[in-house]
C-alpha positions in Angstrom: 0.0 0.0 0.0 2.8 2.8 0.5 4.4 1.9 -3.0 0.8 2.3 -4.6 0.6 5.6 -2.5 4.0 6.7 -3.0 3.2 6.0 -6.8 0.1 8.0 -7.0 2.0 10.7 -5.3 5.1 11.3 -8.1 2.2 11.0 -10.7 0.7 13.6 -9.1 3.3 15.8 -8.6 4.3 15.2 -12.8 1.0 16.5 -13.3 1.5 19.6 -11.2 4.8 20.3 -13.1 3.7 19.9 -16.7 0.4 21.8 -15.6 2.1 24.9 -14.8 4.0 27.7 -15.7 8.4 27.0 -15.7 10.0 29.2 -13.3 12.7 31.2 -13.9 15.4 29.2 -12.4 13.9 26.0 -13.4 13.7 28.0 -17.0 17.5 28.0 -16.7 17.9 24.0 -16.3 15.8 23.4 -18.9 17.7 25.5 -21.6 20.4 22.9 -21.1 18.5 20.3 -22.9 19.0 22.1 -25.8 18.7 18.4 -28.0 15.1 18.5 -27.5 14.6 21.6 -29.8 16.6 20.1 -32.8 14.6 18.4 -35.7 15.3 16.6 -39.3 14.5 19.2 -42.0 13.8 17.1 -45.7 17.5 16.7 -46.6 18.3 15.0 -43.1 20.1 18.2 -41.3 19.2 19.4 -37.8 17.7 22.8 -37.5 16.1 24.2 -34.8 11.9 23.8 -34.3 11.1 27.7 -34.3 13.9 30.1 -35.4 11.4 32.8 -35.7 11.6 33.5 -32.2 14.3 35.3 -32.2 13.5 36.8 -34.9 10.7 38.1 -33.7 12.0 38.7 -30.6 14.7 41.9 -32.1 12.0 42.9 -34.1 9.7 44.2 -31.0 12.6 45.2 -29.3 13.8 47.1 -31.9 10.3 48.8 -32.3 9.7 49.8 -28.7 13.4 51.4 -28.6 12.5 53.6 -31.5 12.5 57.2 -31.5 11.3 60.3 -33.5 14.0 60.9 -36.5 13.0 64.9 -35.4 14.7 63.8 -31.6 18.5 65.4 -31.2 20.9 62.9 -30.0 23.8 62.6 -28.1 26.7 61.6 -30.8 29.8 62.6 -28.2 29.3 60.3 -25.3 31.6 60.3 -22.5 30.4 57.0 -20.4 31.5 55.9 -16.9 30.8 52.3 -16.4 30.3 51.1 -12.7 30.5 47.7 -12.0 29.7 46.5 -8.0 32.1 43.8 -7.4 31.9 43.8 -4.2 30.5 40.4 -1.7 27.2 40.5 -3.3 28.4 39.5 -7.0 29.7 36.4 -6.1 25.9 34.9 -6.0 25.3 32.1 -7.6 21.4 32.8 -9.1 23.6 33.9 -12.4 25.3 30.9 -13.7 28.0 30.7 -13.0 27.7 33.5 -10.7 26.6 37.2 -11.4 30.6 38.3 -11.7 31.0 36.7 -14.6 27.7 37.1 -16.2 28.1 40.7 -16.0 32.1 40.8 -17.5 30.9 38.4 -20.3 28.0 40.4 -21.3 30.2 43.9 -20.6 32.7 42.4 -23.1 29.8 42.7 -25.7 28.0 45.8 -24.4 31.3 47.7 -25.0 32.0 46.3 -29.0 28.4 47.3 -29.5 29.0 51.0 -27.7 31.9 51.9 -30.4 29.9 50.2 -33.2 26.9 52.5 -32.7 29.2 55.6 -31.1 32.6 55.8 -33.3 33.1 59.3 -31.8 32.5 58.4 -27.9 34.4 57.7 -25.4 34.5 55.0 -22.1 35.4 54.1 -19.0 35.6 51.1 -16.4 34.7 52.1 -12.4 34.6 49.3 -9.8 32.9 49.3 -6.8 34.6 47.5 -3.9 36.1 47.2 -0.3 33.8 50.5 0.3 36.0 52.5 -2.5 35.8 53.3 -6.2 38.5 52.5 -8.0 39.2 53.2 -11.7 39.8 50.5 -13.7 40.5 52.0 -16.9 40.5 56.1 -18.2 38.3 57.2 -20.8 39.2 55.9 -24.2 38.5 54.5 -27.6 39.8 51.2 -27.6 37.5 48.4 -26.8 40.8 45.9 -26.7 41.9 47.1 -24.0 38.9 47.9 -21.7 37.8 44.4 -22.0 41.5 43.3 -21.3 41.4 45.2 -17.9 37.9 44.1 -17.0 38.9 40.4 -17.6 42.5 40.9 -15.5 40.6 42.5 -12.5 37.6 39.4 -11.5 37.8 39.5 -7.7 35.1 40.1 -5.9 35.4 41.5 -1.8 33.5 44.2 0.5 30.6 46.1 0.5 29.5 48.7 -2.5 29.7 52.3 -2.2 27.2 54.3 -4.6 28.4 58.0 -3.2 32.4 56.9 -3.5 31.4 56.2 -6.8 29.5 59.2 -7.7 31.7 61.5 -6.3 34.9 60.3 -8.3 32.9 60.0 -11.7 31.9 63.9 -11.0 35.6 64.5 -10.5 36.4 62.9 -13.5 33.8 64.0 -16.0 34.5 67.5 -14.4 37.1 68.5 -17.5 34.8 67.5 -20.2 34.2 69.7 -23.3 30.3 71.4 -23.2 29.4 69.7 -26.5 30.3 66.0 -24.3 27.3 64.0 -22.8 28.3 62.8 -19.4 26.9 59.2 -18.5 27.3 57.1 -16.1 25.8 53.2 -15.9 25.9 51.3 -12.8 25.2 47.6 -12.3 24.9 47.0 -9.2 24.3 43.5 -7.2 24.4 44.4 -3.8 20.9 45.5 -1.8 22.7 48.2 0.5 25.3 51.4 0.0 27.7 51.8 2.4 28.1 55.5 2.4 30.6 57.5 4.4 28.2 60.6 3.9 24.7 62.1 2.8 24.1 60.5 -0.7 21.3 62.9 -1.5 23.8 66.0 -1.9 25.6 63.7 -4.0 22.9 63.2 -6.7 22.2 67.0 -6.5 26.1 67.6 -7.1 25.6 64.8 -10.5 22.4 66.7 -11.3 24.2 69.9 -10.9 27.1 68.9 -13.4 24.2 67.8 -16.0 25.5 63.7 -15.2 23.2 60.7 -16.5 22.7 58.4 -14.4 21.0 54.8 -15.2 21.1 52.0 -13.1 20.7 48.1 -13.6 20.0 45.9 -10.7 20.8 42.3 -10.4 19.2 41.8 -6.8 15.7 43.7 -6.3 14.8 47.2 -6.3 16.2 49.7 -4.3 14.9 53.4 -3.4 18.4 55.0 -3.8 19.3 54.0 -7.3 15.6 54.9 -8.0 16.1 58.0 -6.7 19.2 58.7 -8.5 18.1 57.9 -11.7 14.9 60.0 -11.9 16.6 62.8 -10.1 19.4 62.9 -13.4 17.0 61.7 -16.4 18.0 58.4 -16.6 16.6 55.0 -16.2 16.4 52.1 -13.6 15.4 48.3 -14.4 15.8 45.1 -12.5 17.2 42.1 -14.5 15.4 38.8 -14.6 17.4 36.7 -15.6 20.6 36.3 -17.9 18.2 37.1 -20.8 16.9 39.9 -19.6 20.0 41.9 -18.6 21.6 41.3 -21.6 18.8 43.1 -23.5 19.0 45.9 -20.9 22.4 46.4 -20.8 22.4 46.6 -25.1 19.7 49.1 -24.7 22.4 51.8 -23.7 24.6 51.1 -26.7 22.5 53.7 -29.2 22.9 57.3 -28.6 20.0 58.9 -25.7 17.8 61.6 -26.3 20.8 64.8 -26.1 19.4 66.9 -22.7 17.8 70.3 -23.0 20.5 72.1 -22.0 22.6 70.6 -23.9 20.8 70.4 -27.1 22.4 73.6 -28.5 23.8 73.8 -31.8 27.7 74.7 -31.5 30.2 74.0 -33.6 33.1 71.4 -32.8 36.5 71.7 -33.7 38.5 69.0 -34.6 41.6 67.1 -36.5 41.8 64.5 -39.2 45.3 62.8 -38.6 47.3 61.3 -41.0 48.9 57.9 -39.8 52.5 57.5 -39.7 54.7 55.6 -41.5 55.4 52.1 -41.0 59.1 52.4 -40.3 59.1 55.8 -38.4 59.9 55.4 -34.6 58.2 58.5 -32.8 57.5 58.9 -29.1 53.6 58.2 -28.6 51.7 61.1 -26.2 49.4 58.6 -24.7 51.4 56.2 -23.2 54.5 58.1 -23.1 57.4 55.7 -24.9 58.8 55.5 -28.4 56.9 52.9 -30.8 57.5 52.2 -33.9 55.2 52.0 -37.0 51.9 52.4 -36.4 49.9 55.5 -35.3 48.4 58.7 -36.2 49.9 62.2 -36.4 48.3 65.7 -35.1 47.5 67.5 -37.9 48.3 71.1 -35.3 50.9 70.5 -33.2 52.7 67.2 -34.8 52.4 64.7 -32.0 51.5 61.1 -32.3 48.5 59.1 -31.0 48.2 55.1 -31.5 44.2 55.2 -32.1 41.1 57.2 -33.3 38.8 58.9 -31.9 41.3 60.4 -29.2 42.0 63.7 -27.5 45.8 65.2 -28.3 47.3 65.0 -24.8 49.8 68.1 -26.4 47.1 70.3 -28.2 44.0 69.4 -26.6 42.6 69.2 -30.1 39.8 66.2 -30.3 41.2 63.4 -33.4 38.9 61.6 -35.6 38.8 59.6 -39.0 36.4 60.4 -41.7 34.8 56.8 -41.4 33.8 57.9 -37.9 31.9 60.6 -38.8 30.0 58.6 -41.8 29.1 56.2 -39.0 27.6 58.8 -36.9 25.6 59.8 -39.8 22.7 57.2 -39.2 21.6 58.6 -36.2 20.7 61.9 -37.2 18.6 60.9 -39.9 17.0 57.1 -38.6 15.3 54.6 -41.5 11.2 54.8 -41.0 10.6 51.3 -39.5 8.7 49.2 -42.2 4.5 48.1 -41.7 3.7 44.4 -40.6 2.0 43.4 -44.3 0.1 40.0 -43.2 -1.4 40.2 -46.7 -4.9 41.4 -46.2 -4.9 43.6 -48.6 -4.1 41.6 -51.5 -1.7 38.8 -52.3 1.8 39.0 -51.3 5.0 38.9 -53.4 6.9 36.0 -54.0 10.6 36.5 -52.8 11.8 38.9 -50.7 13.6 42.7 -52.6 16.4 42.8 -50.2 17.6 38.7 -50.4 15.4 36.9 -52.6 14.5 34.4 -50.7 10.6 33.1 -50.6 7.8 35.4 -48.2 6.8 32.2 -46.3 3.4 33.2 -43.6 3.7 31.7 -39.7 0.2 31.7 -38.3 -0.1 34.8 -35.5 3.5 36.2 -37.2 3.8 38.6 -39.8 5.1 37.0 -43.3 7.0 40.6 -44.5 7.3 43.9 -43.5 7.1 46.6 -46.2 9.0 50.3 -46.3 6.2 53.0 -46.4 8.2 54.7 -49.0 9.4 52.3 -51.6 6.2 49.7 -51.2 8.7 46.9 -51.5 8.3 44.2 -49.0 11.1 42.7 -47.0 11.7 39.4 -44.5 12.0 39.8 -41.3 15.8 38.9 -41.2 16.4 42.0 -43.6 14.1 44.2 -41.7 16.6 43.5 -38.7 19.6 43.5 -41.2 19.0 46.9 -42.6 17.7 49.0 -39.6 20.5 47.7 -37.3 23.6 47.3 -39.6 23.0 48.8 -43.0 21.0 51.6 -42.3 19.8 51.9 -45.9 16.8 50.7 -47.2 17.8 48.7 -50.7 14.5 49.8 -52.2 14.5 53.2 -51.5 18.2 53.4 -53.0 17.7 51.5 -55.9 14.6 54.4 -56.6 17.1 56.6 -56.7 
């Protein structure tokens, strides 16, 4: 009688579990059987069951991040990144634990923050032992900012949010009018230790015109709430390793520029010519002789090893010409394209942009189409030209 009991019981509990919803850790376990989403296509090779997912996934996301084209950005970005690394990031909900969640996803947040900002510049803060420390100054190379992050993976002490704030304020002090001072923290810890009032703090980053968004890891807390709506920028609490990756890649295009800094003024600066491959020169950055490789100030002669940079001689701000092209996207955004489930009428065949055959998902939309051209696209070139071409092959070929 207890083994038929004890039977009945597990049969019941399997019901319970397949009745209802997967939690989010449970979520996690299950992603690991990833051989139970493969099928046989006709020819015998194993694709996934729905690839449309994701598909479909960047294509909201992409349409609730969209802006008016009429919206003046922020194209000179001078970003702080605070990463707590103290006690509290050595939790294990984030496989394997939220340290190295956040330095892998940071690794691709900061390729994708010179992708979409060529001109802009960045910066690594950690938050530790109850002091800020700078990790790395504010520059244009994402080689070596990920190289530092990945050298410094210790985690120890409590977080403090006003250490932190105070020396970002000290250090975006010096920048030029026409900058954009940022700052992102992602914090893990539920407490600040503070050696003084925080709240004069903010006011001191609202004061000096600082953005401040925050992404928590833990739960919510009223301080970084606080600071965020006090300076105009955002808070959000991560879900899971899904989640904060999305947020995270949300700060990577340009923000809304501020009022007070939405002013038209003009911006001088240099197009270097790079050096000769055999010269030997003594670079301004780092302060020793290289040889080969580098860029030359176009004012006072001295030599830089990468673009965008600030002359360390001159003071004068060095860019390419490709940078500038790159920038040009924002300023002037591609309309996003219509959901066309075919109602109106029969849809095309293939798709303009790759060719390949409009196929129709039940509840999904079969193609998009530009509301200028009329020519209708699939979804993976709706993603492909409003995040990396920025071009719509229609309207071009119009042209």
């Amino acid at each position: 009688e207890r083994m038929r009991f004890n039977g009945a019981e597990e049969e019941d509990e399997d019901d319970d579990v397949n009745g209802r919803d997967v939690d989010a850790w449970e979520r996690s376990y299950a992603d690991e059987r990833s051989w139970e989403s493969l099928q046989e296509d006709e020819s015998g090779l194993l694709r996934s069951v729905d690839t449309r997912t994701l598909h479909h996934a960047q294509y909201r996301r992409r349409l609730r991040t969209k802006t008016d084209s009429r919206v003046q950005k922020g194209l000179i970005r001078y970003l702080y990144v605070m990463i707590d690394l103290s006690r509290a990031a050595s939790e294990m909900d984030y496989k394997p634990n939220r340290m190295v969640v956040v330095a892998r996803l940071m690794e691709a947040f900061i390729r994708e923050f010179f992708d979409q900002n060529p001109l802009s510049q960045i910066g690594l803060i950690v938050l530790k032992d109850g002091i800020a420390q700078v990790l790395t100054e504010l520059g244009g190379s994402p080689e070596s900012h990920v190289k530092a992050l990945m050298g410094k993976l210790s985690s120890s002490g409590d977080a403090s949010l006003q250490n932190g704030l105070n020396l970002v304020c000290g250090l975006l002090n010096g920048i030029p009018p026409y900058g954009h001072r940022e700052v992102l923290v992602l914090y893990s810890a539920l407490s600040t230790c503070d050696p003084g009032d925080i709240m004069e703090t903010i006011q001191r980053c609202r004061m000096c015109k600082i953005r401040c968004s925050v992404i928590g890891l833990s739960a919510e807390l009223y301080i970084c709430k606080h600071l965020s709506q006090e300076t105009g920028g955002s808070y959000s609490v991560a879900l899971d390793e899904g989640h904060l990756k999305e947020l995270i890649l949300e700060h990577a295009p340009p923000p809304p520029a501020i009022a007070e800094l939405a002013t038209p003024s003009l911006i001088r600066m240099g197009f270097p010519q790079r050096a000769a491959e055999g010269a030997i020169s003594i670079c301004s950055c780092h302060k020793e002789a290289k040889v080969g490789t580098g860029y030359t100030c176009p004012r006072c002669k001295a030599r830089v090893c990468e673009l965008p940079a600030e002359c360390q001689i001159c003071g004068l701000t060095l860019v390419s010409s490709p940078h500038l092209a790159r920038s040009y996207h924002h300023l002037f955004p591609i309309t996003p394209f219509d959901d066309d489930d075919g109602d109106g009428g029969a849809l095309p065949g293939n798709c303009f942009g790759c060719r390949q055959t409009l196929s129709s998902n039940a509840g999904a939309p079969a193609s998009v189409r530009c509301p200028k051209c009329k020519q209708h696209f699939c979804l993976d070139c709706d993603i492909y030209i409003h995040e990396s071409l920025h071009n719509c092959p229609g309207c071009e070929s119009f042209r």
